[in-house]
C-alpha positions as CSV (number, residue, x, y, z in Angstrom):
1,X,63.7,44.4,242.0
2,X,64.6,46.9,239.6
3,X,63.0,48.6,236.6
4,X,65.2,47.4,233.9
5,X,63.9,44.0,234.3
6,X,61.1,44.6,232.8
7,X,63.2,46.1,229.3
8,X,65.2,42.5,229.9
9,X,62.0,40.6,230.1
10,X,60.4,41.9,227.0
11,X,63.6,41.7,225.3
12,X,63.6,37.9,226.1
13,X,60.1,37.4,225.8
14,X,60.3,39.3,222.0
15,X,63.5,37.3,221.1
16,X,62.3,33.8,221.0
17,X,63.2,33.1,225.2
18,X,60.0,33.5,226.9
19,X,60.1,33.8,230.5
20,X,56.8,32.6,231.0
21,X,53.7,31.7,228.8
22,X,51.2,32.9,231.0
23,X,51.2,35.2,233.9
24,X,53.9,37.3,235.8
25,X,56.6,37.7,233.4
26,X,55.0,36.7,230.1
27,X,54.6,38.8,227.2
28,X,52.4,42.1,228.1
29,X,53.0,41.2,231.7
30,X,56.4,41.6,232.4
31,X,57.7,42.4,235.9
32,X,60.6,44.2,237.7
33,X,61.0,41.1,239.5
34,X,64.0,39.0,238.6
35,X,63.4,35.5,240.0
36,X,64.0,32.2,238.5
37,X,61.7,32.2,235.0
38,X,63.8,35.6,234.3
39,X,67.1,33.5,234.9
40,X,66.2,30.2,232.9
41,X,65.2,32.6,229.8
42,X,68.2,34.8,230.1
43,X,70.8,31.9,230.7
44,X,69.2,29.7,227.5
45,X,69.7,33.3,225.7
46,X,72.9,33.5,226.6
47,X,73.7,29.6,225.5
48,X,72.2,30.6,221.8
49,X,74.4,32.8,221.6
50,X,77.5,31.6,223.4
51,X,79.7,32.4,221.0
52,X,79.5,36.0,221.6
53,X,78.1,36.3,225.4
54,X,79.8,33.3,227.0
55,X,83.2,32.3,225.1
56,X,84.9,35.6,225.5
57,X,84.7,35.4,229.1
58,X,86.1,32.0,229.1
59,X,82.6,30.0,230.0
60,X,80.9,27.7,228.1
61,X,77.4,27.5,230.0
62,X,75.4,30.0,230.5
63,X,74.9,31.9,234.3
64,X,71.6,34.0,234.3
65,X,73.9,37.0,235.6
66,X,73.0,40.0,233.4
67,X,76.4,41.4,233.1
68,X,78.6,42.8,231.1
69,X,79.1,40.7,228.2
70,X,75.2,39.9,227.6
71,X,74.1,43.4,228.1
72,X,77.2,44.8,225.6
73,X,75.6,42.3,223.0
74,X,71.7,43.2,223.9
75,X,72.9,46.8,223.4
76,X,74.7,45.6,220.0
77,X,71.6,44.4,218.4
């Protein structure tokens, strides 16, 4: 658990990848908990914008890891 999943959440949930409709982790009710809704909404992120996050790091799916590469281009926006 750590706090910044809750900035990552609302950035998701905000940017057209919700990581849940209703409940834990949907918008206004984002947690620190990063489980799999949190994953499946940051790896389809990630596959929008592959291009940028994935293809640089020589992958072409996405991983739900919050690394380097996706967090440089969250940061970039």
């Amino acid at each position: 658990m750590h706090p910044d999943v809750i900035e990552l959440q609302k950035f998701l949930n905000n940017n057209g990848f919700p990581v849940a409709l209703s409940g834990s982790g949907s918008s206004d009710n984002e947690t620190d908990y990063f489980g799999p809704l949190t994953k499946a909404a940051l790896t389809k992120f990630q596959e929008a914008n592959g291009e940028v996050i994935l293809v640089p790091v020589g992958l072409v799916k996405g991983t739900g890891y919050f690394g380097n590469s996706t967090i440089s281009f969250i940061n970039s926006l």
